[in-house]
N, C-alpha and C positions, 0 to 999 in steps of 0.2 A: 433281073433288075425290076423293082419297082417304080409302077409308072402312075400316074391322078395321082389326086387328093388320099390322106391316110384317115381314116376315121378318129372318133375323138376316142372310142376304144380302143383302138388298136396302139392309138400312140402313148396313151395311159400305159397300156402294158410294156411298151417299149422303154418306157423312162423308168418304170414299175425295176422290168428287170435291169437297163443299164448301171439304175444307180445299186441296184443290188450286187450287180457283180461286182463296180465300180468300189463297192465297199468294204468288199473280201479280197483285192490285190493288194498286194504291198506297197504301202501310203494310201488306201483307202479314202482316203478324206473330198475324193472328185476333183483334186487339183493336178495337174501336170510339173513334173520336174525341172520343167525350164523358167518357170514363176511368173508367167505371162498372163495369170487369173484367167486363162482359158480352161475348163472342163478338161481330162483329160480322160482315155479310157474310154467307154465305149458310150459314156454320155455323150460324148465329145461329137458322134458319126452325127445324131441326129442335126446339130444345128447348123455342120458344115456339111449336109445332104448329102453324105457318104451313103446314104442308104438309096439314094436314087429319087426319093419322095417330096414334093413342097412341102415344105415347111414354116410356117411364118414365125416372126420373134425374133431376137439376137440370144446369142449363147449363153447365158448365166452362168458364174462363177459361183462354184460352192462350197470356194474356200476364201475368204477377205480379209485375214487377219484378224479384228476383231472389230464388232462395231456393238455398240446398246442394243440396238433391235433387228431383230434377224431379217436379212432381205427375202422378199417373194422365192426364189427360184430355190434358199437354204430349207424355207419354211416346208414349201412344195415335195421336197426331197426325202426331207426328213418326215414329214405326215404322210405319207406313199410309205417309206421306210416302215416308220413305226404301228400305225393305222390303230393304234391304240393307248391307253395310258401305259408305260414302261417301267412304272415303280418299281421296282426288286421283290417287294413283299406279294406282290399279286394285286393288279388294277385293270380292270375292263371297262372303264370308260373310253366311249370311241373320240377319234380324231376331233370331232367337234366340239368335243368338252374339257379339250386340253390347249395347253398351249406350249411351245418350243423352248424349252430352258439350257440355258450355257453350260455344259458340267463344270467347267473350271474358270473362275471369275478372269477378267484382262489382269489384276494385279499376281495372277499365280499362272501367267503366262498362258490362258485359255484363248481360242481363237474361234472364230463365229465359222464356223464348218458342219457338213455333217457327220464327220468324227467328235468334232462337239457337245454336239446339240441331241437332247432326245425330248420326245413329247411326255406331258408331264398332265395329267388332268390339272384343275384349279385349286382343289384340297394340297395334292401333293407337291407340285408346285409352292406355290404360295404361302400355306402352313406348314406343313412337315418341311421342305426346302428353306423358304426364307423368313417365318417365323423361328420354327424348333431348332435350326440350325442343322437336319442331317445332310449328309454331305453322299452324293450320289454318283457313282462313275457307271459308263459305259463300255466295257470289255471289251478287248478284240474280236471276241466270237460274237457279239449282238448283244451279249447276257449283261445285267445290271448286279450292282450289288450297292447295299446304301448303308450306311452307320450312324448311329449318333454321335452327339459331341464330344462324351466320353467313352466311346468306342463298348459301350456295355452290351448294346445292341447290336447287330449285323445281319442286312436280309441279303439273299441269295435269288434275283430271276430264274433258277433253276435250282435241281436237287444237289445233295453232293454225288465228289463224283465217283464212278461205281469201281469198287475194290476188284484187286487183281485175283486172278482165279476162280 
């Protein structure tokens, strides 16, 4: 059992990995099946001190249905998550030059989650996204792919995948 205070690294790494595993179980998204906007999963240990350790804060929900601007605890999650630009084609701008975008708007049934939401520098974001109109998803394995309007284009976050034998 642990006992004090957790350091501010230690508990980085703990939310680091929570929401990382949190987001490879089945519904992935940090919400719980009972719909009670509590965390569920192992995000969940840290704010109801399952882990034995103080803690300060109340529990953030990381799934809310949808809202215009992403709350602290989504944003949080997702930059830990992502800790980069996400773009499909290849982008290395760090967390600090990007910002949290919705992949699927409220009118096509999108919800402000971290299944949602990936970080997006301010080019691709902002121009490629909500100028050019490409349309950008994030895949059940982590990986992105993006297209343009008339699907002429298609980038792939990773290579294709490797033939049998």
């Amino acid at each position: 059992m642990v006992t004090g205070d957790v350091s501010a690294a230690a508990l980085e790494d703990l939310v680091r990995l929570c929401v990382e595993l949190d987001w490879h179980r089945p519904g992935g998204d940090g919400a719980d099946a009972g719909g009670g906007g509590e965390p569920g999963g192992l995000a969940s240990f840290l704010p109801r001190r399952q882990l034995g350790a103080r803690l300060g804060g109340p529990s953030l929900p990381l799934d809310i249905g949808y809202a215009e601007s992403i709350p602290a605890g989504i944003r949080n999650a997702v930059i830990l998550r992502d800790q980069h630009c996400r773009w499909a084609g290849g982008c290395n701008q760090p967390a600090a030059a990007c910002q949290v975008h919705h992949t699927r708007h409220k009118a096509d049934g999108g919800k402000t989650s971290t299944r949602d939401c990936v970080l997006l520098c301010t080019f691709h974001h902002q121009v490629v996204i909500h100028r050019w109109g490409w349309t950008l998803v994030l895949n059940p394995d982590g990986t992105t792919t993006a297209w343009n309007t008339d699907k002429t284009k298609v980038l792939h976050s990773h290579g294709p995948p490797a033939r049998p034998g």
